[in-house]
N, C-alpha and C positions, 0 to 999 in steps of 0.2 A: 918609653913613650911619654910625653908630655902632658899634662896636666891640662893645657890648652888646647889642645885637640881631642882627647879621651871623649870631652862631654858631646862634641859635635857627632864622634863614630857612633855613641852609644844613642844617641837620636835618629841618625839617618840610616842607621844601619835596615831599620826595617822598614823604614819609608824603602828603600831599594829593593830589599825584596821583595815588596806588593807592587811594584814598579815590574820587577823584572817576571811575578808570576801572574801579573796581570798579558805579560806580553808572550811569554812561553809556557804559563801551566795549561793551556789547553792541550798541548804535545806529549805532554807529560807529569803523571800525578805524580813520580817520587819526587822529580827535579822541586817540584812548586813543598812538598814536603822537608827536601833537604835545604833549600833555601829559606824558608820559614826556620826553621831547625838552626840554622847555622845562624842567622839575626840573633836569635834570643839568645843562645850560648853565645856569642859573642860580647851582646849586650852585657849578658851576665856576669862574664870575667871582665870584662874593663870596669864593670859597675865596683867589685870585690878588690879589684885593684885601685881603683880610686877612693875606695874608704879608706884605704891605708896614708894614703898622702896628706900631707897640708892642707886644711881649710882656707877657698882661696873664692872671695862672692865676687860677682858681677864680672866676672870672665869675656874676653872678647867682645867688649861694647859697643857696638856703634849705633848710630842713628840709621834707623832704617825711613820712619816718613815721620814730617814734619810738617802740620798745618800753622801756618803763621810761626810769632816767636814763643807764642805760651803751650803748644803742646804741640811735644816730642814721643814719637813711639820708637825707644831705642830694641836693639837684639841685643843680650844679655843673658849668659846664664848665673844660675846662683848657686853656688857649690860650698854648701857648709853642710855640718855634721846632719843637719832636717835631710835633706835633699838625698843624699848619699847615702839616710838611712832608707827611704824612698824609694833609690833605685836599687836597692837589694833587694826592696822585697818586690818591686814590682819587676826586675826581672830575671830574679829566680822561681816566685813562684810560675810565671811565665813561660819561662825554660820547662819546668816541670809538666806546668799543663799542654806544652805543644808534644811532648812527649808525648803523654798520656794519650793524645789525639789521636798519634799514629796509629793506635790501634783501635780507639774507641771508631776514627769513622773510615776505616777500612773497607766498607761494603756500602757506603752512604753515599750517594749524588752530588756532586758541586763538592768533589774533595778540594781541586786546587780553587778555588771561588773561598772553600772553609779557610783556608789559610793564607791567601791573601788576606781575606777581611781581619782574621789574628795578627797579621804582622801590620795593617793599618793602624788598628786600634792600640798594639802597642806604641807604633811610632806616635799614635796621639796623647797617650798617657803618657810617656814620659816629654813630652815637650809641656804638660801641667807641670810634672816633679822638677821641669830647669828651669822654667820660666821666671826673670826676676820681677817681669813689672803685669800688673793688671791687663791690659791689652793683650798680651805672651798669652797672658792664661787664660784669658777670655775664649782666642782663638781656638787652642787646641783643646777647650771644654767644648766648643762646640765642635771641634773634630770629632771626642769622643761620642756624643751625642751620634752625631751621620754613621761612624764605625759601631757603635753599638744599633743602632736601628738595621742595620747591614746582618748583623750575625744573629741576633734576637730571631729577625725574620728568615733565617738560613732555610727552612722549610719552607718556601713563598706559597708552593701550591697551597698549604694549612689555610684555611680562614684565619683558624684560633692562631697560629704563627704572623702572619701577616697584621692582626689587627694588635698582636703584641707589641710589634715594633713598633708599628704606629701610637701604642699609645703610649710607649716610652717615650718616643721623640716629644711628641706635643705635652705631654705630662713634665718633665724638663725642661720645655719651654717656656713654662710658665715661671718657672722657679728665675731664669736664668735673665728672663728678662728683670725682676727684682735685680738682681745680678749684677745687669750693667748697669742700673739708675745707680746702685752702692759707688760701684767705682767709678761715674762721675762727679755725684757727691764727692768723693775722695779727691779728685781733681781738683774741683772747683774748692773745696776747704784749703789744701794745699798747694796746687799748680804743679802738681807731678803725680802718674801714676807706678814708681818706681816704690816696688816694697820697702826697700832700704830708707830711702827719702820720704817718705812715709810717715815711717816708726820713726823717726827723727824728729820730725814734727810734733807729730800729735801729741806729746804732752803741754807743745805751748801755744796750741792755737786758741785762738784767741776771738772766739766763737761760744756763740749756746750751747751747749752742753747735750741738749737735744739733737741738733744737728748731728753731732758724731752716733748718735745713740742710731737716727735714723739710718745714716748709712751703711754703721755694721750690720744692721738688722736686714736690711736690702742685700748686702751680698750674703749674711747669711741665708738667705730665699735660695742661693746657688744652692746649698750647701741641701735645705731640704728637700730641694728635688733632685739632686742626684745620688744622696747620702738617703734617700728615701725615710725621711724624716715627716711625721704626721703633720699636713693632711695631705701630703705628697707621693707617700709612699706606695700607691697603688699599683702602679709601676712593676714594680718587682718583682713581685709575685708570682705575675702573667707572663712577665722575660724566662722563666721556667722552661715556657715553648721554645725554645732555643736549643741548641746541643748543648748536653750535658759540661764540655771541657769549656763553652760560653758562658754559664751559668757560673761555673768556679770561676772562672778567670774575672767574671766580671764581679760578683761576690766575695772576693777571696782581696785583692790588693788591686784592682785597678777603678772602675766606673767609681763604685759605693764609695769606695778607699778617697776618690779625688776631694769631696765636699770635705774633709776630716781634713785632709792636711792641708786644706785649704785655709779655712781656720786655723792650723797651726801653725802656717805661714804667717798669718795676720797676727799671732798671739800677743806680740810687746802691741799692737793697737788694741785688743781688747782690755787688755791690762790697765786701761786707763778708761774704760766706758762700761764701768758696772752695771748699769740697766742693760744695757745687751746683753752681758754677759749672762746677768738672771734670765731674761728670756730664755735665751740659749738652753741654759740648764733647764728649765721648764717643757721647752719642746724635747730635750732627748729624754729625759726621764720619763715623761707620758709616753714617748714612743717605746720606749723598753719595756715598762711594762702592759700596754696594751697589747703590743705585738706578742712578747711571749704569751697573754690569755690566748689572742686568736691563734697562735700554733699549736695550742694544747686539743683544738677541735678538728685540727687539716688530717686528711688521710691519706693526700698525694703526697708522697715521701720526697720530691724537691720541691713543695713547696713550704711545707713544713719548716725545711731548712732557710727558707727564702724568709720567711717570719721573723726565722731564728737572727738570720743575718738584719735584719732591722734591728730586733732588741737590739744587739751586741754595736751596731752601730749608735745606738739610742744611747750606750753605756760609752762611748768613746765621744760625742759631741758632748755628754754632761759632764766627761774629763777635763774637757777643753772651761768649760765654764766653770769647775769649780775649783781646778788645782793646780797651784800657780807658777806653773812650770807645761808646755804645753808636751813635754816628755812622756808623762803620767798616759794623756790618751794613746798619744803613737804609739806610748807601749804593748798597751790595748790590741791596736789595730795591727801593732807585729805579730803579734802570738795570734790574734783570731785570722790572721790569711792564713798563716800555719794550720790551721786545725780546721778550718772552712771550706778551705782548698780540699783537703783530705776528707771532709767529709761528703763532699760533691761530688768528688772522683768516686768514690765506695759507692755512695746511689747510683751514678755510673754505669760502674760495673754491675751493680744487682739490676738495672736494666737494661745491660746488654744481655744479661744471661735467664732475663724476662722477657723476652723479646720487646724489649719497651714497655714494657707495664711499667705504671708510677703509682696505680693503686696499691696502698702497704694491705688491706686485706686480700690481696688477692695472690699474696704473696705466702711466705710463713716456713717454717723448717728449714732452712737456707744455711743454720750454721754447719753443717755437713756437705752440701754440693759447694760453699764457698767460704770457705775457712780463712783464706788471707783477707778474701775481700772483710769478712767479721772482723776481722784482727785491727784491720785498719780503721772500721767505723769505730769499733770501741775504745782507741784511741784516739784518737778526732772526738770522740762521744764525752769521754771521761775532761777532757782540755777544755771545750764548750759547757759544760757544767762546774766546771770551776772544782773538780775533785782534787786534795791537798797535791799541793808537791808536783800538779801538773803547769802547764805554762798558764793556761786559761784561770788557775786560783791566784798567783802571783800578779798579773794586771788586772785584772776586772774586780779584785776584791780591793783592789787601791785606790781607784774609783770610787767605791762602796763608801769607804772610810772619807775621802775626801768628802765627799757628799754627804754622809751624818757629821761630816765637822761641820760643815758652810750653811746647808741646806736640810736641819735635819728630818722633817717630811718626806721630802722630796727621797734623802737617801734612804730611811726605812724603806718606802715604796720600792726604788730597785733592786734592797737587800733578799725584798720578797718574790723579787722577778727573775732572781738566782735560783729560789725554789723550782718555781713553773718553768725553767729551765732543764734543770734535771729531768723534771717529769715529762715533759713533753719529748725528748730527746732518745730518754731510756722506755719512754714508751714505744717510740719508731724501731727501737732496736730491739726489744722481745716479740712486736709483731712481725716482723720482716724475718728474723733470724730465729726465731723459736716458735712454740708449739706445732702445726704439721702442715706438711705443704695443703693450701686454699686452691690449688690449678694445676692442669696439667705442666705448665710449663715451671712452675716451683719444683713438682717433682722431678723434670728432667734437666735444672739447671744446671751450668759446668762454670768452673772457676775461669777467669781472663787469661788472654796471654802475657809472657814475660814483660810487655813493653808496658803496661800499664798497671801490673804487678808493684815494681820497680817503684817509679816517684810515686803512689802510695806509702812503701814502705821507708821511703825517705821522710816525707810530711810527717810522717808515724812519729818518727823521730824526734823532727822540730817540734812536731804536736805536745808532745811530751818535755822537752828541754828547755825551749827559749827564752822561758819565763826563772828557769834557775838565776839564783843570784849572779854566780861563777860567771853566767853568759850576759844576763841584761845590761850589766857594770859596761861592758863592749861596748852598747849602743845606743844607753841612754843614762841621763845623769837625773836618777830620780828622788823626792822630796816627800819624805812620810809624816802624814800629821802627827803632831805631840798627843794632843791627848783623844783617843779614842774611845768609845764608854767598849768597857769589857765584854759587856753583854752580848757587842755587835760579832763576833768571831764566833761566840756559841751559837747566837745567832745562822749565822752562815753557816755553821755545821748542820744546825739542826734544819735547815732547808733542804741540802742537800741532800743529805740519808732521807729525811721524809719523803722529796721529792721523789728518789730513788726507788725506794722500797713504797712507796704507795703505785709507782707506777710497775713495780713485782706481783705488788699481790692483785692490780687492776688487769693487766696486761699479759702475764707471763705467757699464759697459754689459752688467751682469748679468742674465741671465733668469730665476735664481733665487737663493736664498741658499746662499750656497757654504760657509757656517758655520752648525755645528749645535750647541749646546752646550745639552742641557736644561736644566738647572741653572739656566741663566740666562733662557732663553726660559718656563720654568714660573714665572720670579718666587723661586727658594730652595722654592718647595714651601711657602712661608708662607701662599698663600691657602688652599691644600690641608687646611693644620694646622686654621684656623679653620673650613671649611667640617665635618669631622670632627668638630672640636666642637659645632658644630651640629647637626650630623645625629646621631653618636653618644653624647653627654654631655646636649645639652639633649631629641634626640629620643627616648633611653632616661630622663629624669626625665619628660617628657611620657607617654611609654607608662605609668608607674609611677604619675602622676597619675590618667590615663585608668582603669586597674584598680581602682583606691582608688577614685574615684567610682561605678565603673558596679559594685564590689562589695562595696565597705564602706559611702559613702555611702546609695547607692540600696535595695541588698538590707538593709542594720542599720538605716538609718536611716529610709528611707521605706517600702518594703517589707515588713519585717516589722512594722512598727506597724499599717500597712492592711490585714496580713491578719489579722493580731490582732482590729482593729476590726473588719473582717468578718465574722469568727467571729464574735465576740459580737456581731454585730448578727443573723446569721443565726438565731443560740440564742435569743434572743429573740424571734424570728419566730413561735417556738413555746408563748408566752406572753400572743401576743393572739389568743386563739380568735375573738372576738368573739360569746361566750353570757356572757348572763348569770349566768345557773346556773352555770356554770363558774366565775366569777369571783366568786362568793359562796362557793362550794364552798373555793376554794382563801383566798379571805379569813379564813374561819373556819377551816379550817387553818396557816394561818400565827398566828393567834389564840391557836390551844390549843396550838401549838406553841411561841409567848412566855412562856402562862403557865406549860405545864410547867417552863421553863427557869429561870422566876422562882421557882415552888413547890419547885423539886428544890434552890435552893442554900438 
């Protein structure tokens, strides 16, 4: 197969099948199953095959519209080592979690409706991962946006489901609008919005210095609200309402995953506009370590991870900002779909086999009715904590070290966010899987079937490996600071074990939470802020709308004109007698009435 066709099968492939189980999964739920099924294992082997090949950018180019002679929106894909590493992981893990699906929503409503909207959302995300110019990627960010407000909301009848989606979408929206002001900006500095021609430019434009700083910082906006980056990230959290294989998928390498490589697409331009780039590292490093505080207070066991997946996010955009190879982060974001993905699935399963409970105390005793499912979260558990020798200490603690080189505040603060990592993590998993079952349904739990068994114990795998030397060399070409202070690895040890063992001797065999800190369990009081303004800022311009219509509108505008008209229709009422004599009478009155007026001037 050709190298020139590869990229277009592994794009459209799942556009067709949301095509074709839009038109026949009503007939049948396996067909819309097997057809989903067969997209992404498709996707995935031509993906696996085309990392093998020659690096070959801007593939099949043409001009698709052109307003006048200065701007051109060509179709282009971009096919270098970035891209390719891309679509391995977006769609293997993908592969993985449509599997997993087949069992997780086996007994659920709107099964082929479920996997239509998966094979949309994948065909949108990987038309981000080809896209070479700004416009490309504009579009199918806001594909992902409509495809994730789709599956978010998969439970419509839910309030709390419905108002989810809804607030993903608008919450995004805000970001993305920053977004495109960036890459007009980028237009208008350059007169292209082609990445390649771009990064060509920008170290000789010949421009304020400001100027570029604003732009990056503009599409960086994309970046925070999809990458759910503070104060954007509220988002997230609430997307939990969504099926469990939504949550991973979107979590794990695809929605969050887009703002990361999004920036790392753009990286030879930030390379030259250091104020952004400090920004940048500013906002992910407060997001990392806020976010891990607030998950150390969550007792909803995927939301906890939804926090999680912020930090770790927050520890891959401050990659991008501090180290100078934009390899360093993706390597981040490869190993954490690995072990993200797999820990999504394991919550999952403990609430298939809770009949949907997501409360972790209401849970408890579990490593006995579900032994794999444990196997797998403590797996995923140990890589997310950054425990030695796993994939999750190999990228995030490179990070760490970039960041006490560049930045060193900023990296002690996320060295510490490595702590509250462990701890909040190995906390979810002594209460969920030790001391005694909390309900009836903990005591009668039963482990999943074979089908979702399975790519757990694959992720298991990658969870654990990908970060090996042997394997990273594969995929990424990475750059370690010279001088690190020694301290910082004792450091990292000593978070982790504390982290660990303070969450043993808290946790092991707790009946309740024996730590109360609002602050951290209300999230800083920042959903609070936004809901306020909702209710008080948009709900009082709404009331002031509402008056102005029902009494400027209505009563100035419609109102008193109709009763204007009415009157003078009623007065005239009084002018069709219907006599004749009358209306002669008043004719020749009106007659001699002219001519006086005529005779008298």
């Amino acid at each position: 197969m050709s190298t020139q066709i590869a990229p277009w099968i592994i794009l459209f492939t799942p556009l067709v099948a949301a095509a074709l189980i839009l038109l026949l999964g009503r007939f049948s739920k396996r067909l819309s199953a097997a057809l989903a099924l067969a997209s992404a294992f498709t996707g995935c082997a031509l993906s696996w095959w085309l990392f093998t090949q020659p690096d070959a950018v801007q593939q099949l180019s043409y001009n698709w519209l052109s307003f006048g002679p200065d701007f051109t929106v060509p179709i282009s894909f971009t096919i270098d080592k970035l891209s390719k590493v891309m679509l391995l992981v977006v769609t293997s893990i993908s592969a993985l979690v449509f599997t997993y699906s087949l069992g997780y929503m086996r007994e659920e409503e709107g099964y082929s409706r479920f996997f239509g909207g998966l094979s949309l959302f994948l065909f949108s995300m990987l038309g981000i991962v080809l896209a070479s110019n700004f416009v490309m990627m504009f579009m199918f960010w806001e594909l992902v946006g409509v495809s994730s407000y789709i599956l978010i909301g998969h439970y419509y009848s839910k309030d709390s489901a419905a108002d989810a989606g809804k607030q993903a979408f608008i919450v995004n929206r805000i970001g993305d609008f920053g977004f495109m002001l960036g890459i007009l900006l980028f237009w208008f500095a350059t007169g292209s919005i082609v990445f390649q021609e771009i990064v060509e430019q920008a170290p000789n434009l010949m421009i304020a210095p400001i100027f570029l700083t604003v732009a990056c910082v503009l599409v960086f906006m994309g970046t925070v609200g999809k990458s759910a980056q503070m104060p954007l990230h509220v988002w997230l959290p609430n997307s939990m309402e969504g099926p469990t294989p939504v949550s991973s998928l979107l979590h794990a390498a695809t929605m969050v995953a887009a703002g990361v490589y999004m920036l790392a697409r753009i990286f030879p331009i930030l390379e030259v506009v250091p104020d952004a780039r400090e920004i940048i590292a500013w906002v992910g490093g407060i997001t990392c370590f806020a976010a891990a505080l607030m998950a150390t207070q969550q007792s909803d066991s995927k939301r906890i991870l939804a926090y999680s997946t912020i930090s770790q996010l927050g520890y891959m955009v401050l990659g991008v900002a501090v180290a100078p190879t934009s390899d360093v982060a993706m390597f981040h974001l490869f190993t954490h779909a690995c072990f993200k993905c797999l820990l999504f699935l394991a919550a999952g399963s403990v609430m298939i086999a809770m009949h949907h409970e997501v409360e972790m105390w209401h849970m408890g005793g579990l490593r006995k009715k579900l032994p794999f499912t444990m196997l797998c979260f403590f797996l995923g558990m140990l890589a997310l904590s950054g425990c030695p020798f796993t994939s999750g200490y190999y990228s995030k603690d490179l990070i760490i070290e970039w960041a006490v080189v560049k930045i060193p505040f900023l990296g002690w603060l996320v060295a510490s966010a490595a702590g509250l990592t462990a701890f909040y993590i190995f906390r979810e998993f002594f209460v969920i899987f030790f001391g005694k079952a909390r309900s009836d349904h903990a005591e009668h739990a039963k482990e999943q079937p074979f089908v979702m068994i399975v790519p757990m114990l694959i992720l298991g795998i990658f969870a654990i490996s990908t970060g090996w030397p042997s394997i990273q060399k594969l995929f990424f070409t990475l750059e370690y600071p010279a001088h690190v202070p020694h301290s910082l690895h004792t450091f990292l040890y000593a978070m982790f074990f504390g982290g660990v063992g303070l969450a043993a001797l808290l946790y092991f065999k707790a009946e309740k939470d024996p730590i109360s800190i609002p602050l951290f369990a209300n999230r800083f009081y920042i959903d609070d802020v936004y809901y306020w303004i909702v209710n008080k800022i948009q709900g009082g311009g709404a009331a002031l709308l509402s008056w102005a219509d029902r009494w400027v509108v209505d009563m100035l505008v419609v109102q008193v004109p109709s009763k204007l008209t009415w009157a003078g229709g009623f007065a005239l009422r009084f002018l069709q007698l219907g006599n004749i004599q009358a209306y002669v009478i008043m004719f020749g009155a009106g007659v001699v009435g002219l001519l006086y007026i005529l005779l008298s001037k």
